[in-house]
C-alpha distance (Angstrom), angle and dihedral (degrees) to the residues before:
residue distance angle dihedral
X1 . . .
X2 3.73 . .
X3 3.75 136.2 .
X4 3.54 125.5 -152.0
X5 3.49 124.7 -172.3
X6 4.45 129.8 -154.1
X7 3.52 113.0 -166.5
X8 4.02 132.2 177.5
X9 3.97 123.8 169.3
X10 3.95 89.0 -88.7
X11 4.40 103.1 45.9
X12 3.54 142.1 10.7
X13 3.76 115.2 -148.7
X14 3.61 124.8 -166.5
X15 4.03 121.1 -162.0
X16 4.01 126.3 -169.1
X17 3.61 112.9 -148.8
X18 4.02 91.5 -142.3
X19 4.10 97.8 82.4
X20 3.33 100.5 -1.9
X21 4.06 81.1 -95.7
X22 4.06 120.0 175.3
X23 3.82 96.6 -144.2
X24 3.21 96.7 177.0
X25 4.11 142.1 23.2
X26 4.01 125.4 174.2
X27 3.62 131.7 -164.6
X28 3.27 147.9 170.0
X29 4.47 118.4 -99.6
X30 3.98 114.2 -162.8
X31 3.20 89.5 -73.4
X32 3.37 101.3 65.9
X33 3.78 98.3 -114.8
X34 3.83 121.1 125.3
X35 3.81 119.4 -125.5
X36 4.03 141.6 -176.4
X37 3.69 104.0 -102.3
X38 3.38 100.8 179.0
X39 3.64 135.7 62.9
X40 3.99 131.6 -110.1
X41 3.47 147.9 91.3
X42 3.85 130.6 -57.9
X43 3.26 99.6 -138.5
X44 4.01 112.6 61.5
X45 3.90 99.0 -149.6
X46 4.47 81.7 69.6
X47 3.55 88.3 69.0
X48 3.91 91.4 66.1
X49 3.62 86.8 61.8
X50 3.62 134.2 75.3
X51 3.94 110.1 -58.3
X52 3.78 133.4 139.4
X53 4.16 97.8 -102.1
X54 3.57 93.9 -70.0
X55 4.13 101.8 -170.3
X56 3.63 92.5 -20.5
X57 3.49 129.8 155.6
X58 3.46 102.3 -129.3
X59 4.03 128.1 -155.2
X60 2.96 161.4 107.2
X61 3.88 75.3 116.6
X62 3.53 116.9 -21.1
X63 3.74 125.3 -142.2
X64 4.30 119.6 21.3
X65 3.57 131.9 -23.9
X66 3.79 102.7 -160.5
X67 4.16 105.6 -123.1
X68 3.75 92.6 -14.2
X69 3.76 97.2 -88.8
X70 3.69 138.5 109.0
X71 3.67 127.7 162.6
X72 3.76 114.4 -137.9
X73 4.12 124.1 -166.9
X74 3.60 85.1 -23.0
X75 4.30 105.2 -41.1
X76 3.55 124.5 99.3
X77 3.70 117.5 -139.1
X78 3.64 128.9 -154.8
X79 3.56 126.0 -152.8
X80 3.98 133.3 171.5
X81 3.90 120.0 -68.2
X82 4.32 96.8 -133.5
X83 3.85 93.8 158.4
X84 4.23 107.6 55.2
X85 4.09 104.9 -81.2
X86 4.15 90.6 -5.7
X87 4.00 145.0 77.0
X88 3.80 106.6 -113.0
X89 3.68 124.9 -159.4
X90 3.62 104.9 -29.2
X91 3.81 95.0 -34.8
X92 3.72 135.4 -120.9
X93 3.82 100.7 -3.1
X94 4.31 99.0 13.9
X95 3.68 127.3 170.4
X96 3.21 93.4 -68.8
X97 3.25 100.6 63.1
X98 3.51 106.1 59.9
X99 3.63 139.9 83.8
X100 4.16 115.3 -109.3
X101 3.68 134.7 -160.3
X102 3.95 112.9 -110.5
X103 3.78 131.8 -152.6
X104 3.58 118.3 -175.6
X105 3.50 129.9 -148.8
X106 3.68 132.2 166.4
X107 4.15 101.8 -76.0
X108 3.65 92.3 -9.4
X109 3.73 131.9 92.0
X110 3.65 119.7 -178.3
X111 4.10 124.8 -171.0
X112 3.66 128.0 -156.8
X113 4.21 124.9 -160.7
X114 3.35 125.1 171.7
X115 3.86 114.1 -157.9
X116 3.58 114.1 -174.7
X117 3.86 131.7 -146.2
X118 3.87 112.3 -65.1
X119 3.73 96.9 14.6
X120 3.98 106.3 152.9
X121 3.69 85.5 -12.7
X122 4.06 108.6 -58.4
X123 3.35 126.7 121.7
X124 4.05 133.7 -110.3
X125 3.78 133.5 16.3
X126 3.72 107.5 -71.0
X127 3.78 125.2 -161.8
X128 4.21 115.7 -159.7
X129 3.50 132.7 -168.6
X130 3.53 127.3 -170.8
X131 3.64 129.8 179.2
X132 3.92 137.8 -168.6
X133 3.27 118.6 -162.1
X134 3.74 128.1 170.9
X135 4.37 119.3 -147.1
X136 3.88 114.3 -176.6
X137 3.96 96.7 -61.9
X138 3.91 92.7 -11.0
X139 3.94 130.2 105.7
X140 3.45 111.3 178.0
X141 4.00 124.5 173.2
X142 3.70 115.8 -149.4
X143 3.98 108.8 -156.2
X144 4.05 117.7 -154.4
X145 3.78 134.5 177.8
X146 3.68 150.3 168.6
X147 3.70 137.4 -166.5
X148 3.60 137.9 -167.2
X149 3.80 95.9 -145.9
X150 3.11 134.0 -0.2
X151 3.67 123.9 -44.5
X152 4.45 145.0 158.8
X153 3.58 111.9 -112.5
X154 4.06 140.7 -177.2
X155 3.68 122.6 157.0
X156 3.43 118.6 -179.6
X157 4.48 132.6 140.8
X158 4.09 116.0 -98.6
X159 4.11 93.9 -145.9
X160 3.49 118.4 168.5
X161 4.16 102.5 -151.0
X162 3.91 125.9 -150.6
X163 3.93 111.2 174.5
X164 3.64 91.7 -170.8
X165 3.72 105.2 50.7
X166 3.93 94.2 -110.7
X167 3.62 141.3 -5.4
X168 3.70 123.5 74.3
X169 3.76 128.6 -49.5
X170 3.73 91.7 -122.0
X171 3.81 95.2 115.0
X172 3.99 93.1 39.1
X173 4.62 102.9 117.4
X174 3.57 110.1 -133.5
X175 3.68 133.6 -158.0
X176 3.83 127.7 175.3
X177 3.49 112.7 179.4
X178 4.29 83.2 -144.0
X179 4.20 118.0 141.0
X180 3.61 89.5 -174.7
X181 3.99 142.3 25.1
X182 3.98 139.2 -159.0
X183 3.66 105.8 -106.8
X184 4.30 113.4 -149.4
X185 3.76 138.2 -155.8
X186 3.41 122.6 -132.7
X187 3.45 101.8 -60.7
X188 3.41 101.6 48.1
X189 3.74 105.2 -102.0
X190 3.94 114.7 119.1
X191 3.66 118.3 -102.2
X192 4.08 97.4 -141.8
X193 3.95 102.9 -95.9
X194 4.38 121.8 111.0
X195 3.51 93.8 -149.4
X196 3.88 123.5 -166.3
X197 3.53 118.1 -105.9
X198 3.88 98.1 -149.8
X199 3.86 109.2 116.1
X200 3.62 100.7 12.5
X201 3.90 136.5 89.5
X202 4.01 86.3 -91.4
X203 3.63 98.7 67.4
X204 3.78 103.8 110.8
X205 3.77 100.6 166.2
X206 3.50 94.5 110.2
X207 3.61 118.7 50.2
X208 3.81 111.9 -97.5
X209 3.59 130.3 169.9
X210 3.82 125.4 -118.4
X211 3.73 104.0 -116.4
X212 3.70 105.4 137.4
X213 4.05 100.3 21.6
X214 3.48 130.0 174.5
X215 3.27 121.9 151.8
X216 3.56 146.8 124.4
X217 3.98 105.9 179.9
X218 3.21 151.2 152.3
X219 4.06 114.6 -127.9
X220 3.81 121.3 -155.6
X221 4.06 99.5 -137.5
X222 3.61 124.6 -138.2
X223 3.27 86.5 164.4
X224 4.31 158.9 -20.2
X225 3.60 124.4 -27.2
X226 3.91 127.9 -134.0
X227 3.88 140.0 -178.6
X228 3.68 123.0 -171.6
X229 4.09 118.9 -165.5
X230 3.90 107.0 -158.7
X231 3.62 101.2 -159.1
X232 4.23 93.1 60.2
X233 3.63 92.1 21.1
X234 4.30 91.8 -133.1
X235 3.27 115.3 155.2
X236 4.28 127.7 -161.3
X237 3.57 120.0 -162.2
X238 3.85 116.1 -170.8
X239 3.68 127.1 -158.4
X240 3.67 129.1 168.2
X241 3.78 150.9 163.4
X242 4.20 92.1 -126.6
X243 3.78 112.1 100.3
X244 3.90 98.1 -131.4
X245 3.52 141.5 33.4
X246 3.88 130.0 -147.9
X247 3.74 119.5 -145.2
X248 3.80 114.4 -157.0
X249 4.32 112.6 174.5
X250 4.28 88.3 -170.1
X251 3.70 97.6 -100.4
X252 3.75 92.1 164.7
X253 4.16 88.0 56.8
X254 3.63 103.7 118.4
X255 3.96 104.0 173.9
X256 3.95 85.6 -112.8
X257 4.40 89.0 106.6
X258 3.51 106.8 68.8
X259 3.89 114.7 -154.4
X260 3.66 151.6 -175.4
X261 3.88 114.6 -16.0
X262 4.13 91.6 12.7
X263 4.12 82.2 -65.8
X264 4.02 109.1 155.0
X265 3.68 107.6 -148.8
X266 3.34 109.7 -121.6
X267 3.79 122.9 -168.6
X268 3.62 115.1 -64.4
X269 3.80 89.3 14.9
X270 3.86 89.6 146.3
X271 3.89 133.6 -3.5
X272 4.08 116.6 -120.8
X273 4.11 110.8 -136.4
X274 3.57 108.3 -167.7
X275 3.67 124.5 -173.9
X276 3.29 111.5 -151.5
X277 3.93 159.8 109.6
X278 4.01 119.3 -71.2
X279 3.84 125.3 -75.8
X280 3.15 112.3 -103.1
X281 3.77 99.1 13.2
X282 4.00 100.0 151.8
X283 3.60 87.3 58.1
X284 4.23 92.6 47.7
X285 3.61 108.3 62.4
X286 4.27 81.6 -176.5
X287 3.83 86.5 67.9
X288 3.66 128.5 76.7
X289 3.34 108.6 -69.4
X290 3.82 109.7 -105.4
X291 4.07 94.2 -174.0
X292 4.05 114.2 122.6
X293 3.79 123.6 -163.4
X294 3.50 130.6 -160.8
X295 4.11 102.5 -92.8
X296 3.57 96.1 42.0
X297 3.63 121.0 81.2
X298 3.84 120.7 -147.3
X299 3.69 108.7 -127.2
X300 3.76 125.9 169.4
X301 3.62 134.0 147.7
X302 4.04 147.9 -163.9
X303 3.72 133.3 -156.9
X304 3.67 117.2 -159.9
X305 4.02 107.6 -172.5
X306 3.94 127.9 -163.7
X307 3.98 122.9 -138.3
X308 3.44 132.0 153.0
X309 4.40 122.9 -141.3
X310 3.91 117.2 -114.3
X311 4.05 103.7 -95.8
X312 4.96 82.8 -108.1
X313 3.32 86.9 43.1
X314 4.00 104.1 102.3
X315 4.05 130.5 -160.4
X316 3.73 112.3 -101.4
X317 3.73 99.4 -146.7
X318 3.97 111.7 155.1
């Protein structure tokens, strides 16, 4: 396993070859002083081991498969049920859990995987490209892919974020410029509807901070995304070409993991922001399609960008 590291005068990224995993990204608080804003390990032989996607790139299709089936020009396909009755990020062996070939260029990091035909399940040879690439206070990851027949696909990166360093994320300000959100049953897959976030806990329009979170949805976007932390004053905007987001606040984070700088990850230690297409999409012909067919490259992208608030300028939570 290799680490490679981009770095302008704003943030330091550093990306593990095995998964495609950001381990580590540092910028600047109010203050000037560069911190670790997401979580992990420090040592990069943990992240072969049992962990909940930490920095992953996640895929063959990220997020839930309902039963781990989906019929495609006529076939059904099978794949492994890793999440109680559904397929969960990839399955098995995902993304994340593979070795990729790195090139190295200046601020830009691109990864290679070739999965072949019937790997956990899917169908066709698929060929994936990711790249990191780092632009004054900018990383953006550019996702490519081609198939030789047809094929389900949705890349996206499992980060967990923590603005201040540590702690919990229940003083983090969020805003999700989102009308609408994918309501679930009970074991997370969505039941069909686009329901309107006005005058329910989803409505992120207005900043609001994340003091009692739990969720684990899928956001319709309309729009960017940002989270403000008032105690370091960083800021993350999010922008992207994938039509949903998923917000995760680590509800399943237990304090048994313990993380960088002897930290034990409590619950909602860091919030997961996941561009990407809709769970379950193969099974939801209502959804974006998530279908790819030899000919047509998959590309998508997401920018995350770093800023920091003026020391008068307050948090707007409501």
């Amino acid at each position: 396993m290799e680490v490679f590291c981009l770095e302008t005068e704003h943030i330091r990224a550093r990306i593990l070859d095995y998964g495609a995993t950001l381990v580590a990204l540092e910028v600047p608080d109010r203050h000037g002083e560069r911190g670790d804003v997401v979580l992990g390990f420090d040592e990069v032989e943990r992240y072969r081991d049992p962990h909940p996607y930490f920095g992953g790139t996640i895929g063959r299709y990220a997020n839930r498969i309902a039963a781990g089936r989906f019929v495609l020009d006529g076939t059904a396909y099978r794949l492994a049920c890793n999440d109680g009755p559904n397929h969960l990020h990839g399955g098995l062996c995902g993304f994340d859990r593979v070795m990729w070939s790195a090139q190295h260029s200046g601020n830009r990091l691109a990864l290679r995987y070739h999965s072949r035909h019937g790997e956990e399940g899917y169908p066709g040879n698929l060929d994936v490209r990711v790249t990191y690439a780092l632009e004054g206070s900018t990383l953006r990851i550019d996702y490519e892919a081609t198939c030789d027949r047809p094929t389900v696909v949705n890349l996206t990166n499992h980060s967990y974020f923590n603005l201040a360093g540590r702690g919990t994320i229940h003083e983090h300000v969020l805003r999700i410029a989102a009308s609408r959100y994918l309501p679930v049953d009970d074991s997370r897959i969505p039941t069909g509807e686009m329901a309107a976030v006005a005058g329910t806990a989803f409505d992120f329009h207005r900043p609001k901070a994340l003091r009692d979170p739990m969720f684990d949805h899928t956001f319709v976007l309309d729009g960017d995304v940002e989270v403000t932390e008032p105690s370091s004053g960083r800021i993350l905007r999010i922008s992207t070409s994938q039509p949903g987001i998923q917000l995760y606040t680590g509800n399943l984070l237990d304090g048994t993991l313990t993380g960088k700088g002897g930290q034990r990850y409590v619950r909602h230690a860091g919030l997961c922001l996941e561009p990407q297409h809709y769970p379950d999409g193969p099974n939801r012909p209502a959804f974006p399609s998530t279908v790819l067919r030899p000919g047509t490259p998959y590309r998508h992208w997401a920018a995350y960008w770093f800023g920091v608030q003026a020391p008068h300028e307050p948090a707007r939570p409501r």
